[in-house]
ROSE-4610 file (N, C-alpha, C; in Angstrom, 1 decimal, always signed):
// ROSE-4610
residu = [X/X/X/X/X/X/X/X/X/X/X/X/X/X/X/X/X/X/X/X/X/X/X/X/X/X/X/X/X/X/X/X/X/X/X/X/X/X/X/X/X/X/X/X/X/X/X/X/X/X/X/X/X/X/X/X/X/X/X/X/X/X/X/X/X/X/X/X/X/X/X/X/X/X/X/X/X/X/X/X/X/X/X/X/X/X/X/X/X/X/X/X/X/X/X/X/X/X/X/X/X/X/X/X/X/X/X/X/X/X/X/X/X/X/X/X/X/X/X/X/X/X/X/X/X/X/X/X/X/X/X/X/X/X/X/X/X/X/X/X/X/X/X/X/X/X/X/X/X/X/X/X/X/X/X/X/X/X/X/X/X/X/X/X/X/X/X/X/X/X/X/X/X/X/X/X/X/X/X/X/X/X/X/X/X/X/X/X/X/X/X/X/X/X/X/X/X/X/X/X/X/X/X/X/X/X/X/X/X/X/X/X/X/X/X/X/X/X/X/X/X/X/X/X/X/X/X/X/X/X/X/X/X/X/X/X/X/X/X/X/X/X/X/X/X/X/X/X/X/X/X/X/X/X/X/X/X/X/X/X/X/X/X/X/X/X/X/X/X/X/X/X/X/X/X/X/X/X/X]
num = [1/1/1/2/2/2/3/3/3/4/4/4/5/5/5/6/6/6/7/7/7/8/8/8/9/9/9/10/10/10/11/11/11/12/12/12/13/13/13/14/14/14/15/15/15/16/16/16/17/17/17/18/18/18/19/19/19/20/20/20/21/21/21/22/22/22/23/23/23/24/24/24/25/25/25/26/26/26/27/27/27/28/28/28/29/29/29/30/30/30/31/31/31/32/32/32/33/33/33/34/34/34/35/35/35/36/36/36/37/37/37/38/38/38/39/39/39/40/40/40/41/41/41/42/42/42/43/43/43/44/44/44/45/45/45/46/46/46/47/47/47/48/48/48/49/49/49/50/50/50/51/51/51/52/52/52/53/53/53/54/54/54/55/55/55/56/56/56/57/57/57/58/58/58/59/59/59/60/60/60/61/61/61/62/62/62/63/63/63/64/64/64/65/65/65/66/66/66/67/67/67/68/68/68/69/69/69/70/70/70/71/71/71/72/72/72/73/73/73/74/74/74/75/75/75/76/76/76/77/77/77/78/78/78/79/79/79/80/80/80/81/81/81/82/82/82/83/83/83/84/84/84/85/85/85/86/86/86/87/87/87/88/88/88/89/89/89/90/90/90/91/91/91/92/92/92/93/93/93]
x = [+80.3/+81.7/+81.8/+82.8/+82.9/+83.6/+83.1/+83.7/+84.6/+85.1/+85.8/+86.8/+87.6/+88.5/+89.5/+89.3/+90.9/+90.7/+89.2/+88.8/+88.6/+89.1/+88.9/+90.3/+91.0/+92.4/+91.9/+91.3/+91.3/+91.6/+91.1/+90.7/+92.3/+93.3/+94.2/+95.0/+95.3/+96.6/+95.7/+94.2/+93.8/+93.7/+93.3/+93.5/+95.1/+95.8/+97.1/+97.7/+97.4/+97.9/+97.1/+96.1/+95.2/+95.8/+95.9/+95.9/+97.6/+98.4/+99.5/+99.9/+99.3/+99.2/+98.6/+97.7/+96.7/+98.1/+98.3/+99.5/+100.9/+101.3/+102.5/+101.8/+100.6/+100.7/+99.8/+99.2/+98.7/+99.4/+100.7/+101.7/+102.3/+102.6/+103.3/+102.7/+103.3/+102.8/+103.5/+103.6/+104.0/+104.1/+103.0/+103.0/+104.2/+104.5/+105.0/+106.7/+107.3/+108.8/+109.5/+110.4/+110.9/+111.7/+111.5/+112.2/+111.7/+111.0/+111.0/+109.1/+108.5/+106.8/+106.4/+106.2/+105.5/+104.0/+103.5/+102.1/+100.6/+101.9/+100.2/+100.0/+101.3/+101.5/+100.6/+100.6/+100.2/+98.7/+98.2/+96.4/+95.9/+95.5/+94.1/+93.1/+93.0/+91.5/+90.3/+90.4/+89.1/+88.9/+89.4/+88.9/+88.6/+87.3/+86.0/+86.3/+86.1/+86.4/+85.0/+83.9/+82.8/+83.5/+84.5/+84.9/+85.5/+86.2/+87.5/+86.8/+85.7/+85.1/+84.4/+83.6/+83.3/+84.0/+85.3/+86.1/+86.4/+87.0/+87.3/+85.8/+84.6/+84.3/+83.5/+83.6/+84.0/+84.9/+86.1/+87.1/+87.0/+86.4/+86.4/+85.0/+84.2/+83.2/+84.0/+84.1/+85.0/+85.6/+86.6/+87.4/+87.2/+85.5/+84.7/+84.1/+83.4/+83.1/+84.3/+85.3/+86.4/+86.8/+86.9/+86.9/+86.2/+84.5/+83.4/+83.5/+83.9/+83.8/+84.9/+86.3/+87.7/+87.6/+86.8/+86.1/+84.9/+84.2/+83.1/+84.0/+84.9/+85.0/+86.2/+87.1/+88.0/+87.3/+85.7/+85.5/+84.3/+84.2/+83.7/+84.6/+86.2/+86.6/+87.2/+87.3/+87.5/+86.8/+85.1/+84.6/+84.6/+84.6/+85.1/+86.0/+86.9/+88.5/+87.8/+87.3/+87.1/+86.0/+84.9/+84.4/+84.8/+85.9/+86.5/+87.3/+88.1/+88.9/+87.6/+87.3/+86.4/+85.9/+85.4/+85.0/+86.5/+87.0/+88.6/+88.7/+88.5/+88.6/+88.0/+86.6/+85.5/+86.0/+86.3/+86.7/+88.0/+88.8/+89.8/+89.9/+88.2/+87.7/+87.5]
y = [+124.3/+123.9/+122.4/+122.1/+120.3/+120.0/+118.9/+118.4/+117.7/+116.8/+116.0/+116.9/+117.7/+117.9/+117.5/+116.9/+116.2/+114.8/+114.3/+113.4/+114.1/+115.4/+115.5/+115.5/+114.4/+114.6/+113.0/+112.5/+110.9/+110.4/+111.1/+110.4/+110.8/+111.8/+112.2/+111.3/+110.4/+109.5/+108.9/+108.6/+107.8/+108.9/+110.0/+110.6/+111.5/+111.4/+111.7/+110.2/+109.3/+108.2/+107.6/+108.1/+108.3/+109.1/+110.6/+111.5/+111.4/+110.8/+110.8/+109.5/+108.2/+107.5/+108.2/+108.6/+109.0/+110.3/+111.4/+111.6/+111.5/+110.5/+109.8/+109.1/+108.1/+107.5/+108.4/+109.5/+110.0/+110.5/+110.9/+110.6/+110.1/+108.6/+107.6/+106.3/+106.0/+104.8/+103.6/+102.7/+101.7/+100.5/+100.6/+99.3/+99.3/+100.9/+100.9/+100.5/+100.2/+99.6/+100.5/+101.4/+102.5/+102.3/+102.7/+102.5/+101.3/+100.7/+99.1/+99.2/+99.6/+99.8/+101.3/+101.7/+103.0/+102.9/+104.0/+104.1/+104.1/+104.1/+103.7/+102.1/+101.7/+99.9/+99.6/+100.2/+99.7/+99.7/+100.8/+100.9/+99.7/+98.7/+97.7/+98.4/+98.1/+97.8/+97.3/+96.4/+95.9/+96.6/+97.0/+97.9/+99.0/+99.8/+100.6/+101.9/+103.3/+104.2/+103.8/+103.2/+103.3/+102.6/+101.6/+99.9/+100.9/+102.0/+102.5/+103.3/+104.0/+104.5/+103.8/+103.0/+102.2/+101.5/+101.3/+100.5/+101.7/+103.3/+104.4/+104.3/+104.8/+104.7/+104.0/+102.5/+101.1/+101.7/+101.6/+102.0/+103.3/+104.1/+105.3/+105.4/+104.6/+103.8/+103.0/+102.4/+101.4/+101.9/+102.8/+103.9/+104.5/+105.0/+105.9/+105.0/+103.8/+103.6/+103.1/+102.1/+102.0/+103.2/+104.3/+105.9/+105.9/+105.7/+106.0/+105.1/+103.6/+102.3/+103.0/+103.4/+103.7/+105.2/+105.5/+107.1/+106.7/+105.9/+105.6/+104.7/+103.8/+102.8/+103.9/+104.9/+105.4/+106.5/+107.1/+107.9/+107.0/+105.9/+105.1/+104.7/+104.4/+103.5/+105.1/+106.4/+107.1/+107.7/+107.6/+107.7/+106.9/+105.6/+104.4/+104.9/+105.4/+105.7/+107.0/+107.7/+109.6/+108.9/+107.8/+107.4/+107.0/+106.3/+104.9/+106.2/+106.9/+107.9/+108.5/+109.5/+110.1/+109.7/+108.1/+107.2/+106.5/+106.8/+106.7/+108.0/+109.3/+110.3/+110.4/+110.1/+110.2/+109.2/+108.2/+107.1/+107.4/+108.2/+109.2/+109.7/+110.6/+112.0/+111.9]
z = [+127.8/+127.7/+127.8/+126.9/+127.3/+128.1/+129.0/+129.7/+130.1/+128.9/+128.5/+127.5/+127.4/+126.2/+125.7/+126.4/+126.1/+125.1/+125.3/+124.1/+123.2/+122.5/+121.2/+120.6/+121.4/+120.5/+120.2/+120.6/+120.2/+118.6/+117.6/+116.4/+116.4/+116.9/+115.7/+115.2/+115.6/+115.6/+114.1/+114.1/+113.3/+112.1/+112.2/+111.3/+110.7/+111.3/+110.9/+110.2/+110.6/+110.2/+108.6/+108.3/+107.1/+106.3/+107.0/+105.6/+105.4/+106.4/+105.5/+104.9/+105.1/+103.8/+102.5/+102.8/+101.7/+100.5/+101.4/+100.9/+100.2/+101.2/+100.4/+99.1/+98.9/+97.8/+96.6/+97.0/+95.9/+94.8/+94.7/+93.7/+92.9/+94.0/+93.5/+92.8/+92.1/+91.2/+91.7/+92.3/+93.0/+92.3/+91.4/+90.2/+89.0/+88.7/+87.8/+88.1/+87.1/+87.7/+86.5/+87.1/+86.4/+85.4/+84.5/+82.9/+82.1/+82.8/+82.5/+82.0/+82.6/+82.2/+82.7/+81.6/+81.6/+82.4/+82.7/+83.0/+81.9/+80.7/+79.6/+79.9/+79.7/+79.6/+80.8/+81.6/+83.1/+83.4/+82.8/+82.5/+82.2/+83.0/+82.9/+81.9/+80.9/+80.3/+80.8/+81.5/+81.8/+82.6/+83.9/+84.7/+84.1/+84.7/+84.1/+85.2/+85.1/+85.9/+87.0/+86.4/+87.6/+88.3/+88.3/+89.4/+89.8/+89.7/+90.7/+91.4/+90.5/+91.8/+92.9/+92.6/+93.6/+94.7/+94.2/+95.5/+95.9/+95.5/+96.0/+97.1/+96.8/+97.9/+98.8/+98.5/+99.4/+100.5/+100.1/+101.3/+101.9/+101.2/+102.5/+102.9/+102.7/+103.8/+104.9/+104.4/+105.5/+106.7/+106.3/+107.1/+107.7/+107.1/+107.8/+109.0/+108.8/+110.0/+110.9/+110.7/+111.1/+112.3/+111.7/+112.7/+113.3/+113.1/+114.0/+115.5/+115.2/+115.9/+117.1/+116.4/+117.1/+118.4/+117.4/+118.2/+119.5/+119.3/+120.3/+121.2/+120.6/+122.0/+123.0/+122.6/+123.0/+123.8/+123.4/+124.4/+125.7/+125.5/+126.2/+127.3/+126.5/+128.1/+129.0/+127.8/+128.4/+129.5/+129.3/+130.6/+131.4/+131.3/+132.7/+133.6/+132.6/+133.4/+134.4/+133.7/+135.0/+135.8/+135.5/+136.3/+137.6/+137.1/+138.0/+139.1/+138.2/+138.7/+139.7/+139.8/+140.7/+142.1/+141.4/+142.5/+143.7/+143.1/+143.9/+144.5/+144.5/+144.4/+146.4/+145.7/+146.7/+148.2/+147.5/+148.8/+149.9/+149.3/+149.6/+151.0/+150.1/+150.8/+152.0]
């Protein structure tokens, strides 16, 4: 059983805060300015589907460790804190 459960709510905020950016803009075209430039007009040439892929996943590298970094230091100070807590506990006793 884990000990700690309550650190598995840690990532959510970072992960809810991800997937609903990711959400909202996977629809929207933000570049395009309505009635005024279409989305063929809008297509860059130069840019190559490999470049989008690559920054596609550039940034969900990034993000990914970004999460890893946010997840280790949150269950780190979280054990300080039940440490610290306990040892308060004991001095009590």
């Amino acid at each position: 059983m884990l000990k700690y459960k309550h650190t598995l709510i840690l990532p959510l905020p970072f992960l809810c805060n991800s997937f609903g950016w990711f959400l909202t803009e996977m629809g929207r075209q933000p570049f395009i300015v309505y009635k005024l430039l279409t989305t063929e007009q809008a297509v860059l040439p130069a840019v190559t589907g490999s470049q989008v892929l690559a920054s596609t996943i550039g940034f969900t590298l990034l993000y990914g460790v970004l999460a890893v970094v946010a997840i280790y230091l949150g269950l780190r100070e979280n054990r300080q804190d039940s440490a610290e807590a306990s040892e308060e506990v004991s001095e009590w006793a």
